[in-house]
N, C-alpha and C positions, 0 to 999 in steps of 0.2 A: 700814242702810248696809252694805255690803258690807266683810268682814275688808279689810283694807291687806296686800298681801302688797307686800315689798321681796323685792329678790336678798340674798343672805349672804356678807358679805367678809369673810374671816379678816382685811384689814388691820381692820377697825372694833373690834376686839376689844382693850378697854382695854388700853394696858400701861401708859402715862403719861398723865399731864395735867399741863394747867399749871397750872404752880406761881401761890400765891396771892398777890397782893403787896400794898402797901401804897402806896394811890396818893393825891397830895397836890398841890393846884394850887400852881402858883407864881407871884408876881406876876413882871410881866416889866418892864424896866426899859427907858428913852427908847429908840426903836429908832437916834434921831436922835445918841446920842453916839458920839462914839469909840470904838472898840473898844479895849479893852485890846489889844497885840500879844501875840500867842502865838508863842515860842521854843520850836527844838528841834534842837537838832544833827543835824551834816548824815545820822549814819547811822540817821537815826528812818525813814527812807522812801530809798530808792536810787529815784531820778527817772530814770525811761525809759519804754519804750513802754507800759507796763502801769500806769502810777503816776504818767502825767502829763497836763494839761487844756493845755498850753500852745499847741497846735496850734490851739486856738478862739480866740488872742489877734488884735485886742483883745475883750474881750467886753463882749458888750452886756446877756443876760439868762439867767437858772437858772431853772428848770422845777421843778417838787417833785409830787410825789404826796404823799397826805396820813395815810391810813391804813398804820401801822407806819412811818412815812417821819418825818414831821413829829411822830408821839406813837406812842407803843404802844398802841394801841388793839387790836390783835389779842385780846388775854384777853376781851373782849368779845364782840367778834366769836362766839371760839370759846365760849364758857359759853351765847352765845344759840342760836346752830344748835344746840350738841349737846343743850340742855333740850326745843329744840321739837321737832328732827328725834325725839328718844328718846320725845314725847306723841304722835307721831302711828304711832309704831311701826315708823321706819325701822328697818333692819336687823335683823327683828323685836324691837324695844328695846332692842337694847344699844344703848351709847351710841357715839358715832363717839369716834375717839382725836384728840389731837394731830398726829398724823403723817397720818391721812385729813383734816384740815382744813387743816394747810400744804400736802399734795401737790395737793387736788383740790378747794378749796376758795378758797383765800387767792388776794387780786386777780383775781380773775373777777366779770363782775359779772353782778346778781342774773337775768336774763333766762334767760343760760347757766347760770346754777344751778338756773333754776326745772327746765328741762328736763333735767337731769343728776340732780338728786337725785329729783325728781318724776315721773318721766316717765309713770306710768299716768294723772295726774291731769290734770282738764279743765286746761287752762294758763293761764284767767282763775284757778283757785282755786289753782294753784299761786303764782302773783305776790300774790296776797292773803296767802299764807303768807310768803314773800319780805318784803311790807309789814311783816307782824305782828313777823317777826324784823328788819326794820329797827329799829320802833320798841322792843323789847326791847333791841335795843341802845343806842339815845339816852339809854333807862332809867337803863340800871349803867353807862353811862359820862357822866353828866351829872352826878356831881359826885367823879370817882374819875381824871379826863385828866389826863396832867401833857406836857409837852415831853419830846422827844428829847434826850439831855442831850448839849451845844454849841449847841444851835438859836439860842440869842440869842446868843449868838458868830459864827454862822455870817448872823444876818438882820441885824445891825449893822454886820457887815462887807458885806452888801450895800447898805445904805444910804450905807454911807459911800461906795463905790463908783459909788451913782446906776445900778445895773442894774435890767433890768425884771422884772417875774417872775410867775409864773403857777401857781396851782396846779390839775394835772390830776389825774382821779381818775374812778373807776369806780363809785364811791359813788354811792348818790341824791343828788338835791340838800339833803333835809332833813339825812339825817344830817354831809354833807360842812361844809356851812353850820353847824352845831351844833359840829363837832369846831373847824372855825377859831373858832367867837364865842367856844369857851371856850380856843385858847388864845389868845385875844387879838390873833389873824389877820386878824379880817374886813376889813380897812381896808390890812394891806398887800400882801395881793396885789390887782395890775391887772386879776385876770381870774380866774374860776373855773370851770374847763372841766370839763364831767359827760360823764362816757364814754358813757353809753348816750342823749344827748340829741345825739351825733354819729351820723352812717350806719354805723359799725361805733366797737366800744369796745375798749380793748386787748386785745388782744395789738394789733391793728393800731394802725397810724400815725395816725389819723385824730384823735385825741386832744390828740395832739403839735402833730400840722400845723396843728392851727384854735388854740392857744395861739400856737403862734411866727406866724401872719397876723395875730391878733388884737393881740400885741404890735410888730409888723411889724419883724421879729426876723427875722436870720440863722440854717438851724444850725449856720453855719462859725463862729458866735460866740456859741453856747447850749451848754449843758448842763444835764444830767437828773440829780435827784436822786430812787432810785426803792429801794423792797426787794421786789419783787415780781420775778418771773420772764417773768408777762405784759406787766407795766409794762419791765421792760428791755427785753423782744422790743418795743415799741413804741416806747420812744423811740431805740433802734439802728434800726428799720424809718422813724424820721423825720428822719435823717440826723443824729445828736445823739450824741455820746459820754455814756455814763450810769453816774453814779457809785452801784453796789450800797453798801444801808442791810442789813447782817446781822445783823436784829434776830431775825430770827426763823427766815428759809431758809440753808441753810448759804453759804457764801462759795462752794463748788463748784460749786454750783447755779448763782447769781448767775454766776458766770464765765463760763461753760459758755452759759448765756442772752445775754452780749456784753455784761458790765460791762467798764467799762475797767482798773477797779480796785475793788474793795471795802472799806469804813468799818467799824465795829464801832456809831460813832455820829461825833457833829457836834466830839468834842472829839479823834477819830483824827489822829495827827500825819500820817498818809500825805497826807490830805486838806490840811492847812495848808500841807504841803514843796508840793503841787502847784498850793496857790494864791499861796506866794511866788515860785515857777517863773512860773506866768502873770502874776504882778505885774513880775518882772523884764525879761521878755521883751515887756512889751505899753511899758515903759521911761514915757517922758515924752509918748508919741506918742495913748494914748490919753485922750479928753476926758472919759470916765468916773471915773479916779480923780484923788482929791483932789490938789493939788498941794504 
């Protein structure tokens, strides 16, 4: 077999990685109760153009991307490319950094990767590589996933609401499927939309559009819950305002992509002012919340 020659990028050139953490499932509790109310005075979030959902009122349904969105799954992600890409001698072995896997890696999906990272390689044994690091990732993350902390705050509050909701993603199906069973997902989303089983996967619309038909949902009364760069360019490209997850890409970035506003996570007061804003403004009028 012939040497693997790659090109040589001073970015791949370790200077960080990520840090190691200590991950622990958690049970999740009725999606069906009440939500505890979450308070927080008025100057926790200034509600205006940048920090408000109210414009989608009434609403009907939230959209979520799954990977970094819904869990932090990302440390997997990156621990599996950078072990396989470093065995087959990308960048002649050094290992790719954290910042070549956020910038040029994170929310794309595996198709466009195979061609990006691979390109000398026949492109059937490229997607077999793609496979192998899929399932490297189900690996170390099948019993190490926990939730995005607020997620059950934020999915009891849509139940109490009665909206519909969909989660979209660029993931294979297996692994998308495996990260909901384990957090205890499968059953509430209405619809699990796989990016690349659509005619084009995000960055385009395409994603979005067949979730909000499938739920046969307004985007004048949807929104996007996304941390990905590509994922925002898509649900902005689907007529959706989409609230940036900056778990992992900076909030600049996210911005800069057409978030409306950016989260830290699900328990951000920005996030709650702008859904007591949408709850005041949709009044008694809409049939979705409780009365």
């Amino acid at each position: 077999m012939p040497a693997l020659v790659f090109p040589v990028f001073s970015d791949f050139v370790p200077k960080s990685h990520l840090h190691k953490r200590s991950f622990c499932r958690k049970n999740h509790s009725d999606f069906t109760a009440v939500p505890h109310r979450m308070s927080f005075s008025s100057n926790s979030c200034t509600v205006n153009r940048s920090c408000s959902l109210s414009i989608q009122a009434p609403l009907e349904a939230i959209l979520f991307d799954i990977d970094g969105t819904l869990c932090d799954s990302d440390p997997f992600h990156y621990d599996a490319f950078r072990e396989m890409l470093q065995d087959v001698g990308f960048n002649g072995g050094v290992p790719i950094t954290e910042e070549f896997y956020t910038k040029d890696i994170c929310g794309k999906h595996n198709t466009e990767l195979a061609r990006f990272l691979l390109p000398d390689w026949d492109f059937q044994r490229a997607m077999k590589f793609m496979d192998n690091k899929e399932a490297m990732f189900r690996r170390m993350a099948s019993e190490k996933l926990k939730p995005l902390n607020g997620l059950n705050e934020m999915l009891k509050w849509i139940e109490v609401h009665g909206l519909k909701r969909a989660a979209v993603t660029n993931a294979p199906r297996p692994s998308a499927e495996l990260l909901l069973s384990m957090l205890d997902l499968a059953d509430f989303f209405e619809i699990l939309v796989i990016g690349w089983e659509c005619d084009r996967a995000k960055p385009f619309p395409d994603p979005y559009l067949k979730g909000l038909q499938a739920l046969e949902v307004s985007p004048k009364h949807t929104f996007v819950f996304e941390d990905s760069i590509s994922g925002i360019k898509a649900g902005v490209a689907a007529g959706m305002p989409v609230v940036g997850v900056a778990l992992r890409n900076p909030e600049k970035l996210l911005v800069e992509a057409g978030a409306t506003f950016v989260i830290k996570d699900f328990n951000d007061p920005k996030l709650w002012t702008a859904l007591e804003e949408l709850e005041k403004k949709t009044g008694n009028k809409c049939h979705h919340l409780k009365q």
